[in-house]
BAFI-3210 file (N, C-alpha, C; in Angstrom, 3 decimals, decimal comma, padded with zeros to 6 digits):
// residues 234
n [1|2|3|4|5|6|7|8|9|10|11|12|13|14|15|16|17|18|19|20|21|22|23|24|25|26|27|28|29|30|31|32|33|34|35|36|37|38|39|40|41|42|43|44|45|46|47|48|49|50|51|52|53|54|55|56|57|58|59|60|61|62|63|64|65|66|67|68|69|70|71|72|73|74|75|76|77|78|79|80|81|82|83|84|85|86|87|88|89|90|91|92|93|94|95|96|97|98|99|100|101|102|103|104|105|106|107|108|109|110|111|112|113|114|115|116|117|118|119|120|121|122|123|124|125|126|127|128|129|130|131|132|133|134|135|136|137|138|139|140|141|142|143|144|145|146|147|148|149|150|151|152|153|154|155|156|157|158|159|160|161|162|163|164|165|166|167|168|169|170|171|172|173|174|175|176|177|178|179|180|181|182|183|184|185|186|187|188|189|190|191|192|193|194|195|196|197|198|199|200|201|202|203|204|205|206|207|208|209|210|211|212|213|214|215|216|217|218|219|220|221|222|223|224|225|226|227|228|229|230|231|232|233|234]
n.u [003,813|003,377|005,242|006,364|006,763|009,445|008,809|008,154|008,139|008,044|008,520|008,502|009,718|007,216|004,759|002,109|-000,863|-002,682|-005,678|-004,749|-001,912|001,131|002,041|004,403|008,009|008,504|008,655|011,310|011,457|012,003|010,662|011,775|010,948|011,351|012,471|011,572|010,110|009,325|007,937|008,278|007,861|006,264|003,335|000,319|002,528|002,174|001,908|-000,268|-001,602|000,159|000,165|-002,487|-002,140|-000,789|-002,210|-004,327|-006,472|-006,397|-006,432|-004,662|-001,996|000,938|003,567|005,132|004,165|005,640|005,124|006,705|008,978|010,711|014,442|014,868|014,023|011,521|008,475|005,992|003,606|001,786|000,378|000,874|-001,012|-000,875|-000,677|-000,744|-003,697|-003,984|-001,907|-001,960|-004,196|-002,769|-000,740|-003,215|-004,521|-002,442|-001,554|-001,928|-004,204|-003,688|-005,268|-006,027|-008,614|-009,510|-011,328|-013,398|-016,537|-018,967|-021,324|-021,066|-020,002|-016,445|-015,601|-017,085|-016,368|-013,490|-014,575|-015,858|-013,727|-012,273|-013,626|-014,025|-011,530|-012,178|-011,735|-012,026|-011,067|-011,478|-009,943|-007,629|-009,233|-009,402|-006,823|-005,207|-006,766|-006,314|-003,550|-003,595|-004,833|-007,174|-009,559|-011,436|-013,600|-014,501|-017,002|-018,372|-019,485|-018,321|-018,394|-018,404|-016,206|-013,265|-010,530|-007,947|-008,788|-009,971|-008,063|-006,254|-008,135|-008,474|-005,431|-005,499|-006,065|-003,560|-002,780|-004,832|-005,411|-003,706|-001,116|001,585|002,474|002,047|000,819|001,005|-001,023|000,149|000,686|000,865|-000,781|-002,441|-001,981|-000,940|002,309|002,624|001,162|002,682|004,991|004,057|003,235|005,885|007,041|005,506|005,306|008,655|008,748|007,204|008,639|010,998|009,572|009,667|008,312|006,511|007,018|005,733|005,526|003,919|004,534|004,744|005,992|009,369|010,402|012,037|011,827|011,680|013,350|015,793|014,727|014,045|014,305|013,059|012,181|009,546|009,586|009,103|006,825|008,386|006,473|006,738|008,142|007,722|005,487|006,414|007,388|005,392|004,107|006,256]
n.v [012,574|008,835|006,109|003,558|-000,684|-002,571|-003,766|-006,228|-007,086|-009,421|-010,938|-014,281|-015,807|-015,036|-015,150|-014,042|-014,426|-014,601|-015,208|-017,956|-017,824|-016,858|-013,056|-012,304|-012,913|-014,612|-013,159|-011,544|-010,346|-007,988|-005,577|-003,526|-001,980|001,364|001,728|001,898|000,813|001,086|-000,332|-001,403|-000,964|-001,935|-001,057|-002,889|-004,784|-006,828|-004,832|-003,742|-005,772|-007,573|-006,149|-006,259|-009,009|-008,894|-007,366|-009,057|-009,215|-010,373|-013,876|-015,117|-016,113|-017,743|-018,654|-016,943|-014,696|-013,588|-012,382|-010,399|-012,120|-014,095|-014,443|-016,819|-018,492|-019,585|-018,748|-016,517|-017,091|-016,150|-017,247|-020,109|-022,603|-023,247|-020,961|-018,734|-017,479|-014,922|-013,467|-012,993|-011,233|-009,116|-008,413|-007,377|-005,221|-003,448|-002,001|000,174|000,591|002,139|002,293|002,400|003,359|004,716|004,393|005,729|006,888|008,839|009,612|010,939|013,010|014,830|014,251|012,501|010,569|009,973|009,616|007,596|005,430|005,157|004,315|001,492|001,173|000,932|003,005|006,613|009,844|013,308|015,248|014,543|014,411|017,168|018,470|017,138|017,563|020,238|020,610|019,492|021,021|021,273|021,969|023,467|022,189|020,049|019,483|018,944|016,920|014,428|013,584|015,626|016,885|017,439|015,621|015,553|016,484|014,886|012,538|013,635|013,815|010,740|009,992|011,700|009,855|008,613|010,061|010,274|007,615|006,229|003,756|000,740|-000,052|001,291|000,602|001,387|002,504|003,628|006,776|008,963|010,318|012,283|014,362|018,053|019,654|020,793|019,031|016,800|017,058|017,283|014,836|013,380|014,224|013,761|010,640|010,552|011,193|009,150|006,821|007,940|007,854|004,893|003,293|001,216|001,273|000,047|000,698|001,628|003,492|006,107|007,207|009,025|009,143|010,989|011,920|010,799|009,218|007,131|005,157|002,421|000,201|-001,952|-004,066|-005,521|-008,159|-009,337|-012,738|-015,558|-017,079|-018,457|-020,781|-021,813|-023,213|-024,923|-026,465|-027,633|-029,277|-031,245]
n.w [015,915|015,900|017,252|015,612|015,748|015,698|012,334|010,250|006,508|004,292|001,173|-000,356|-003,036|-004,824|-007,219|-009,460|-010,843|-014,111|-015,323|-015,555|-015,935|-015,445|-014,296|-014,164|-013,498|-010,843|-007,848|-004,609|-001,859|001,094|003,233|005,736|009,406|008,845|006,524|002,556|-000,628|-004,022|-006,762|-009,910|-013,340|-016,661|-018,450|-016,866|-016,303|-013,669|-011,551|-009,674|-009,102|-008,100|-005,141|-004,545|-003,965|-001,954|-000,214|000,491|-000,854|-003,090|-004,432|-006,276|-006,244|-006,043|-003,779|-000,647|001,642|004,573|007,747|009,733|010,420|012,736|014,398|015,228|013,267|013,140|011,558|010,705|009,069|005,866|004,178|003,786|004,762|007,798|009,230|011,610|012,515|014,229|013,567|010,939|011,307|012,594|010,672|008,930|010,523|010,797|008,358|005,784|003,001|-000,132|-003,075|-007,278|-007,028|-005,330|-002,736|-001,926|-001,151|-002,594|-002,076|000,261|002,715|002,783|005,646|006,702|005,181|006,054|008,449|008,380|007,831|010,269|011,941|011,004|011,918|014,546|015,888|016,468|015,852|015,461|015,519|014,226|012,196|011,147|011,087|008,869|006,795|007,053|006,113|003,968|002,296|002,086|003,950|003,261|002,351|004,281|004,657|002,088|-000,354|-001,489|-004,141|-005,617|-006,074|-007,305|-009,497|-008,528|-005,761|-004,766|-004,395|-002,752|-000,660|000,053|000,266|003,256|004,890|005,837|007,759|008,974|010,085|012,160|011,142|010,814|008,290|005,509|001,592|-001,191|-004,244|-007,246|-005,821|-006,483|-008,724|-010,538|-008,789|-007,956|-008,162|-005,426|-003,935|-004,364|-002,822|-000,481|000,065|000,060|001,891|003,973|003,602|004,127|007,222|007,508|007,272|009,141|011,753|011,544|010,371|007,527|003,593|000,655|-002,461|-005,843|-008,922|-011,968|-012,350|-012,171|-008,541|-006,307|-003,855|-001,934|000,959|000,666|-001,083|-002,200|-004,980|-007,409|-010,094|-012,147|-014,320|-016,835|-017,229|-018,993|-020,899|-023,157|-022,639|-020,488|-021,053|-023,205|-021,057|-019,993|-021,528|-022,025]
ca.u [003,687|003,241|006,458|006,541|007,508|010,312|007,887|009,153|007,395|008,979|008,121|009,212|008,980|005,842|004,263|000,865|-001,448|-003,908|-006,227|-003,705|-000,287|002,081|002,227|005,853|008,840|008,535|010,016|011,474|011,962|011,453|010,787|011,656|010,713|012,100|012,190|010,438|010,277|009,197|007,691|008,213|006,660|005,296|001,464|000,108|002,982|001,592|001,867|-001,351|-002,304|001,157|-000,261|-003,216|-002,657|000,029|-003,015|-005,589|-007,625|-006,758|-005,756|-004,474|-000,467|001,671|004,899|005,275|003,885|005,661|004,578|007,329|009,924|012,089|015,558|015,074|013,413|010,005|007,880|004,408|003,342|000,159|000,034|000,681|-001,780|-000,757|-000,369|-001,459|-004,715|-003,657|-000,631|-002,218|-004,980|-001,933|-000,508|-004,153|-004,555|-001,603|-001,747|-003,184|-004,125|-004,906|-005,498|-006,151|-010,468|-009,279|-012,281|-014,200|-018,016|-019,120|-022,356|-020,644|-018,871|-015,034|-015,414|-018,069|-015,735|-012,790|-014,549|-016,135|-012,509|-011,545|-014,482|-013,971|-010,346|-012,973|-010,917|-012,783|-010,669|-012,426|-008,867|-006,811|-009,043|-009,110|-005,409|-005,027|-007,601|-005,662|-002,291|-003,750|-005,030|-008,295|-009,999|-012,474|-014,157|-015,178|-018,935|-018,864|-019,642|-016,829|-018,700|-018,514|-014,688|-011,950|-009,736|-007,044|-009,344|-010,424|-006,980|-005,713|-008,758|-007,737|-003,626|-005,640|-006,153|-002,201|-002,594|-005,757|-005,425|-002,324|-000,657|003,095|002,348|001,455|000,907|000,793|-000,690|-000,019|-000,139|000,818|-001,941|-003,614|-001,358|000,187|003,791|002,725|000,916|003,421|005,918|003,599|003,147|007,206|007,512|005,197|006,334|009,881|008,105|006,588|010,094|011,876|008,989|010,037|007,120|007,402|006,294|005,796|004,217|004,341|004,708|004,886|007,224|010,304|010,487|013,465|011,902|011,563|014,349|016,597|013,457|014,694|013,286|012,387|011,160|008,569|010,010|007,733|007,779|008,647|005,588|006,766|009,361|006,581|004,471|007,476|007,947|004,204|004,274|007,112]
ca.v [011,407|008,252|005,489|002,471|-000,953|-003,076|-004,488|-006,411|-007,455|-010,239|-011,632|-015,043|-016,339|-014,956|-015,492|-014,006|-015,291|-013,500|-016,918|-019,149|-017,347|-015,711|-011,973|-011,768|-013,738|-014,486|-011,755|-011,920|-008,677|-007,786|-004,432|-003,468|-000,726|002,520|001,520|002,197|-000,156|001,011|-001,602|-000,861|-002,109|-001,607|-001,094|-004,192|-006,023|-007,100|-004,273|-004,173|-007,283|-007,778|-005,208|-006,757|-010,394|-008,723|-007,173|-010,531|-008,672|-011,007|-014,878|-015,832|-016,569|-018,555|-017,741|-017,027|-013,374|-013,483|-010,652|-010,460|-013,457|-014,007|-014,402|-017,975|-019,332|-019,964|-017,698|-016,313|-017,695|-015,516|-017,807|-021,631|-023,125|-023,357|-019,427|-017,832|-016,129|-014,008|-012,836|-012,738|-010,250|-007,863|-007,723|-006,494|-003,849|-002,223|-001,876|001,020|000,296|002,833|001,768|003,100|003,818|005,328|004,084|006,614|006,748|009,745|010,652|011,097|014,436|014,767|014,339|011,416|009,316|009,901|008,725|005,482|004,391|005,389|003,946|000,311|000,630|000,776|004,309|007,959|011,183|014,146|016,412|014,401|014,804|018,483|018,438|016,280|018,277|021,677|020,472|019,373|022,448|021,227|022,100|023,797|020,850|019,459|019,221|018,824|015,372|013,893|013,336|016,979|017,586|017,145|014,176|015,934|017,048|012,982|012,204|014,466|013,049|009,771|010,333|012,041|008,388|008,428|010,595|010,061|006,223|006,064|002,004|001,025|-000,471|001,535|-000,307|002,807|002,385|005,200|007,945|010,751|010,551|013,394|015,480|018,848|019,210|021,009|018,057|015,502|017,338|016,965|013,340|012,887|014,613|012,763|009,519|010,701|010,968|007,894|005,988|008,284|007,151|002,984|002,921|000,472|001,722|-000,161|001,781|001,675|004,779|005,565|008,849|008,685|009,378|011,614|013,091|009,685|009,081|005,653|004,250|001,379|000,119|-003,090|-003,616|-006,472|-008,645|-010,317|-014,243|-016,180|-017,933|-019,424|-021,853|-022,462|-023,840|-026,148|-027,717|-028,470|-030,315|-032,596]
ca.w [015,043|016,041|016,840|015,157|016,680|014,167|011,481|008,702|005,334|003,778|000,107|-000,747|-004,639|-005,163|-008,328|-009,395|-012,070|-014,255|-016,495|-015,228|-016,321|-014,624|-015,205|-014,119|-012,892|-009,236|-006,737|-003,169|-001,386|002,310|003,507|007,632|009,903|008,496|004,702|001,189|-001,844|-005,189|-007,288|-010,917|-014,401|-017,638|-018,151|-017,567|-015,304|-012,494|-010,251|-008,929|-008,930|-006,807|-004,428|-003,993|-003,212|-000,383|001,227|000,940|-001,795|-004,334|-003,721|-007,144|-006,506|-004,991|-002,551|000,868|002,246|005,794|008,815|011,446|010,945|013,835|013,886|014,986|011,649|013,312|010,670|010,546|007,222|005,784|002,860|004,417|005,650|009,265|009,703|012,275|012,518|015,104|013,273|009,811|011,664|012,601|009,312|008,365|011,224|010,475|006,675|004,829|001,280|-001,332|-004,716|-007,750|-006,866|-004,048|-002,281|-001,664|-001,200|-003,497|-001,716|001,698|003,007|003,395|006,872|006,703|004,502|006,848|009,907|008,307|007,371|011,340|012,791|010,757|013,173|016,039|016,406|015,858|016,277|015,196|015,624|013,059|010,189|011,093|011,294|008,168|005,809|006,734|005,894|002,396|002,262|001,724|005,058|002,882|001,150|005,267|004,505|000,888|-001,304|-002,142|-005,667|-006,129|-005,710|-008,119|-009,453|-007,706|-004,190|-004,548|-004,221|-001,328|000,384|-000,228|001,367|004,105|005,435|005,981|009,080|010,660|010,621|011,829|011,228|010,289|006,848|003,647|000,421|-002,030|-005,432|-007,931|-004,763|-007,155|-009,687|-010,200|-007,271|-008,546|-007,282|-004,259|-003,534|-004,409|-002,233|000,865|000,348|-000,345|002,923|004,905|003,503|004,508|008,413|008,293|007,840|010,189|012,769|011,721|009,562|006,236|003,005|-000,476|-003,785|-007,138|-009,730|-013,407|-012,724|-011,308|-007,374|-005,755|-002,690|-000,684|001,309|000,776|-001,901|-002,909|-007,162|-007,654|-011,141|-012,470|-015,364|-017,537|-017,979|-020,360|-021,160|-024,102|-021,646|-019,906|-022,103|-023,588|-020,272|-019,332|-022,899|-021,821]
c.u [003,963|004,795|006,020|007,459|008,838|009,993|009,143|007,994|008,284|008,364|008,971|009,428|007,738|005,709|002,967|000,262|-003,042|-004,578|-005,280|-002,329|000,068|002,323|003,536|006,788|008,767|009,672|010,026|012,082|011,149|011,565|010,704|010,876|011,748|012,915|011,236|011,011|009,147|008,690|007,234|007,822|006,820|004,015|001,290|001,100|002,859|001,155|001,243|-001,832|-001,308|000,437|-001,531|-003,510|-001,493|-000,847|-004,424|-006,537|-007,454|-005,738|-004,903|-003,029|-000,010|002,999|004,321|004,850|004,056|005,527|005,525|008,224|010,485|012,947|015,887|014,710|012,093|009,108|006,289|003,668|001,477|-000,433|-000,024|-000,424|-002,246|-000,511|-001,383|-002,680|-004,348|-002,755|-001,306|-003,130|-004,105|-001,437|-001,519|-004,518|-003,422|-001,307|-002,738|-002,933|-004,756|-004,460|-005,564|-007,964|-010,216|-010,259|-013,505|-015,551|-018,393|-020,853|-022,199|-019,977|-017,681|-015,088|-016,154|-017,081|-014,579|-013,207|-014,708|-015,106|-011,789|-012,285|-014,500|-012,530|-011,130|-012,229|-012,360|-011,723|-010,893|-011,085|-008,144|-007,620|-009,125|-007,690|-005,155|-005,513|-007,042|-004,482|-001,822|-004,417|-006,717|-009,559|-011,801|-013,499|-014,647|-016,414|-019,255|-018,571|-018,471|-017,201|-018,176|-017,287|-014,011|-011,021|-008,499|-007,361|-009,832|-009,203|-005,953|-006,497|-008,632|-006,537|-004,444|-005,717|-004,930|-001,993|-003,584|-006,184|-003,825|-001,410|000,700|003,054|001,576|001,538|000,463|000,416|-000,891|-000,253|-000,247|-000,015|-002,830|-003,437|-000,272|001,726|003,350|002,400|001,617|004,957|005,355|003,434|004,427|007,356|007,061|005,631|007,654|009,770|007,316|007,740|011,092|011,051|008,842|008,904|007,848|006,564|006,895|004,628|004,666|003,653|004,885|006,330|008,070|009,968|011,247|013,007|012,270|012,848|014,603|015,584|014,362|013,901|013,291|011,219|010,716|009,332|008,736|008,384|007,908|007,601|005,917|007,542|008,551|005,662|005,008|007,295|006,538|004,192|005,351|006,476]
c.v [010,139|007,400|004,334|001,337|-001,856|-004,139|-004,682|-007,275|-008,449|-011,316|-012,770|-015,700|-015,752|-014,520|-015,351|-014,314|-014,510|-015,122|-017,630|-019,085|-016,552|-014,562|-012,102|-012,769|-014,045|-013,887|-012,376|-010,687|-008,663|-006,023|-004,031|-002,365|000,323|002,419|001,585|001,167|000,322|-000,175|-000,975|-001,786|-001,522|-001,679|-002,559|-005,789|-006,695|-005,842|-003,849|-004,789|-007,891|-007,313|-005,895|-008,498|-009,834|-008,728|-008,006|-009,824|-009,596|-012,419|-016,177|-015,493|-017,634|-017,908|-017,816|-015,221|-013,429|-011,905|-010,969|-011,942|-012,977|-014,379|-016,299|-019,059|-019,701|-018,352|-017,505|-015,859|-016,620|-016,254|-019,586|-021,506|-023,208|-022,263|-019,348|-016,871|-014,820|-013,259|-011,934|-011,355|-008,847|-007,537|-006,617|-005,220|-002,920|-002,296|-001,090|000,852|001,235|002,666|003,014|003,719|004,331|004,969|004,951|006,758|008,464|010,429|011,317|011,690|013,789|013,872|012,549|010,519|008,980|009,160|007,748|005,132|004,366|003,973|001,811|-000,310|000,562|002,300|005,761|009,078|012,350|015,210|015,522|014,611|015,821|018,713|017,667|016,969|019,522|021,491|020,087|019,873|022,141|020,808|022,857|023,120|019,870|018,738|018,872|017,247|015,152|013,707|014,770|017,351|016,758|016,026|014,172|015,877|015,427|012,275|012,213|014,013|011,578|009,574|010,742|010,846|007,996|009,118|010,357|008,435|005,304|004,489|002,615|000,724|000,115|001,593|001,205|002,512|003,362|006,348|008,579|011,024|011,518|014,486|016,921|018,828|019,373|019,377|016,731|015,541|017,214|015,621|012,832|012,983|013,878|010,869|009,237|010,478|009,452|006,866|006,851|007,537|005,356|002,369|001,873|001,283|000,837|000,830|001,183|003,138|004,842|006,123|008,326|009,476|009,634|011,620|011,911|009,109|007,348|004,317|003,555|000,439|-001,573|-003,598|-005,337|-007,015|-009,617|-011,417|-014,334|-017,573|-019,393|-020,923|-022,333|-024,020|-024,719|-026,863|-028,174|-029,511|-031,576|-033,810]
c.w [015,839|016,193|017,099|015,698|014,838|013,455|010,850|008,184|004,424|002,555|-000,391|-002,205|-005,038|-006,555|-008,913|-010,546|-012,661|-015,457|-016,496|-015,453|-015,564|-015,029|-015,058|-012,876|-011,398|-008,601|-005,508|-003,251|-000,204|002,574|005,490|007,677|009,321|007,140|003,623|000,630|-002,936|-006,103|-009,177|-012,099|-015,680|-017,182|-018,372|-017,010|-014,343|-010,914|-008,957|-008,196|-007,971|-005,647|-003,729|-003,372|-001,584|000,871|001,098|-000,093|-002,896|-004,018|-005,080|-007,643|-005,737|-004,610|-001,522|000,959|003,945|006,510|009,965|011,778|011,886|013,747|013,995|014,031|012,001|012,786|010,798|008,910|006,863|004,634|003,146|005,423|006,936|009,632|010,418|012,260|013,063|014,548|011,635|010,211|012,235|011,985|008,869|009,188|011,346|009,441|006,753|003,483|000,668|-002,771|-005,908|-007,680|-005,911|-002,787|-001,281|-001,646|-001,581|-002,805|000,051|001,349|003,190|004,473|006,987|006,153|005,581|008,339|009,838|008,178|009,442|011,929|012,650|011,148|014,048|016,823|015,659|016,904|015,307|014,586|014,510|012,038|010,325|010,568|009,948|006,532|005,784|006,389|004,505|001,679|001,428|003,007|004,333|002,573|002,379|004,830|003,053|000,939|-001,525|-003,609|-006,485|-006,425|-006,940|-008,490|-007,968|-005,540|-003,791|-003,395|-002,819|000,023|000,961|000,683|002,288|005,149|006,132|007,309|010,102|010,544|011,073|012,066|010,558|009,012|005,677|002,869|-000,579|-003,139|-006,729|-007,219|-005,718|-008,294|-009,275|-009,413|-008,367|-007,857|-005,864|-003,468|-003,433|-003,201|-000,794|001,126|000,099|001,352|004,022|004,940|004,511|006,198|008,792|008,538|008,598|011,956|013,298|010,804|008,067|004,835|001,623|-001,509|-004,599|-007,676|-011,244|-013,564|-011,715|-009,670|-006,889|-004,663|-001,162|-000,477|001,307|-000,238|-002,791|-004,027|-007,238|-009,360|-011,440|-013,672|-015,728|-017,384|-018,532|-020,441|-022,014|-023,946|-020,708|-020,161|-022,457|-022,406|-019,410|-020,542|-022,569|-020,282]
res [x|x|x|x|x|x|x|x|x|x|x|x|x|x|x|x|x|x|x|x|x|x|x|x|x|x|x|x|x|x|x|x|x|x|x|x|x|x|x|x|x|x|x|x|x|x|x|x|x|x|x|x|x|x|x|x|x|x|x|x|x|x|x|x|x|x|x|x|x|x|x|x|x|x|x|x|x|x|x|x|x|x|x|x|x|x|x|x|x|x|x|x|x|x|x|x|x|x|x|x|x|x|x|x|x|x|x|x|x|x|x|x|x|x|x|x|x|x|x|x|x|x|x|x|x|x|x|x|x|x|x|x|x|x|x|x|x|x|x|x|x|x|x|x|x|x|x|x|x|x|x|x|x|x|x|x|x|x|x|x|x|x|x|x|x|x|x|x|x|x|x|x|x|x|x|x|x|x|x|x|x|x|x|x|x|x|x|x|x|x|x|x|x|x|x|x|x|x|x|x|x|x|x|x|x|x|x|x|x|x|x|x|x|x|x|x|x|x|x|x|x|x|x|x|x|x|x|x|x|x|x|x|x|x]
***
């Protein structure tokens, strides 16, 4: 497995907005090398929609999303203005994002989907998705459609992304949907390997989460619109 150098993820106020309201109070939470973070909710609190303005998929908050402060206060802003390209482009090459569409292309094999996600690192190794597909015990399912296979066999294909692209940052959303235990116990475990290797890991979940070592909860609070609303009126 791979060793990780000492990332850090660092959320400042951030505040996301669905038709011009805030779903939920603005958070601050940083996550290092060799840490989890949980990001918890009701249906419907932002958790997503958090998720996705972290990784540039969606540009409707405000806050600070720093990649790699240093200890001397000179920051690499991904959200001001004056950030770094260069920096903002290593946040994004080491981040894996899987959502809830898992993103899967449904007329392409196992194998076929796995390499386009390698190949758009400018990487192709042939032996991890071997190695990756037998360990999620779905080595069988190589050559088949991905249309053809299972919510569950979707899914597993999906996490398979977790080994054969291997970066320090993965943004998790809902992994365990759709995973029987066995399956939830292989993705606790690898988790558990990716922060022993310095790796960072944020998710969100509906069910509670034991297996992941030191996962630290974080839950979403709604606003208070209605205090809102009073003090644009004044």
């Amino acid at each position: 497995m791979p060793s990780f150098p000492k990332n850090c993820l660092k959320i400042e106020n951030l505040a996301v907005y669905r038709s011009d309201l805030p779903l939920f109070e603005p958070v601050s939470f940083s996550v290092s090398a060799g840490e989890s973070l949980q990001i918890s909710g009701t249906n419907g609190s932002g958790k997503t929609s958090l998720l996705r303005c972290i990784c540039g998929i969606s540009h409707r908050h405000e806050g600070r999303i720093l990649w790699n402060t240093d200890v001397s206060g000179n920051e690499n802003d991904l959200v001001a203005g004056n950030s770094s390209q260069d920096n903002t482009l290593d946040m994004y090459r080491n981040m894996l994002y899987i959502g809830h569409s898992l993103g899967l292309k449904p007329k392409l094999t196992v194998e076929q989907n796995l390499k386009f996600y390698q190949q758009l690192r400018f990487s192709e190794n042939a032996e991890l998705i071997e190695t990756a597909l037998a360990l999620l015990n779905i080595e069988i399912y190589h050559d088949e459609q991905v249309g053809n296979l299972s919510a569950g066999q979707k899914r597993r294909v999906s996490l398979a992304r977790l080994l054969t692209e291997p970066v320090s940052l993965w943004i998790l959303d809902e992994p365990m949907v759709a995973l029987d235990l066995a399956g939830q116990a292989w993705l606790e475990k690898v988790c558990n390997q990716h922060i022993a290797d310095g790796g960072l890991i944020l998710l969100t979940s509906h069910q509670e989460i034991t297996g992941i070592d030191g996962l630290v909860q974080l839950e979403l609070r709604e606003a208070d619109i209605q205090i809102l609303e009073t003090e644009a009126k004044l």
